[in-house]
C-alpha positions, -999 to +999 in steps of 0.1 A: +774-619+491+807-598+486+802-564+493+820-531+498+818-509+536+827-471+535+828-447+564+836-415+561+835-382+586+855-368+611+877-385+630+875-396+666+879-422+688+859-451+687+846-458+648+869-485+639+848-505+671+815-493+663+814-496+632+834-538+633+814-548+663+780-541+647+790-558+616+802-589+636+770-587+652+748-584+617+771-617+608+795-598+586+826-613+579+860-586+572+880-602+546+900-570+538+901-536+557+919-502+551+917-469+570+934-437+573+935-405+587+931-374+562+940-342+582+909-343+608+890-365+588+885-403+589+878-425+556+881-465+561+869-491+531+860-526+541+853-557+517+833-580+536+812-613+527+775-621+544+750-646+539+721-626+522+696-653+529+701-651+565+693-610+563+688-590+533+714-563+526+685-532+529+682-543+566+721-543+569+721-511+553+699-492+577+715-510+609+751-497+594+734-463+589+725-462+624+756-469+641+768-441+617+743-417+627+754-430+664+792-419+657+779-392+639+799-405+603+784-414+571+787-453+563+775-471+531+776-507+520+778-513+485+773-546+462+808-553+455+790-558+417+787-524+417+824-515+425+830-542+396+807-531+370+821-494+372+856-504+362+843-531+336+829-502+314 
């Protein structure tokens, strides 16, 4: 499955780590990655690919929610069919 990472909050040191090494952990592949700084505020968007046999996305979902809880930023993965579907209408 293709799908789309966001993580959003204020910036600090460490989320760029957190927030790749769980994913490699889950199995998640980064095929495309993009971050910035906003003032104090940090926004990254990942496109990533996973084998949803091997673990359904819900489960990835709430492990990603819980390293962002852990640095204390808000991250979200997304269908990449969703991302799609929105700019097909």
């Amino acid at each position: 499955m293709i799908a789309i990472v966001t993580v959003t909050g204020l910036d600090h040191t460490g989320i760029v780590a957190a927030v790749s090494t769980r994913m490699s952990a889950l199995g998640i592949n980064i095929v495309n990655i993009s971050q910035t700084i906003m003032g104090e505020y940090f926004t990254m968007i990942a496109q990533c690919e996973f084998d949803e046999t091997a673990q359904p996305i819900e489960s990835i979902q709430a492990e990603l929610r819980r390293v962002g809880e852990e640095q204390q930023v808000v991250v979200r993965l997304q269908s990449e069919a969703i991302f799609r579907a929105m700019h097909e209408l």
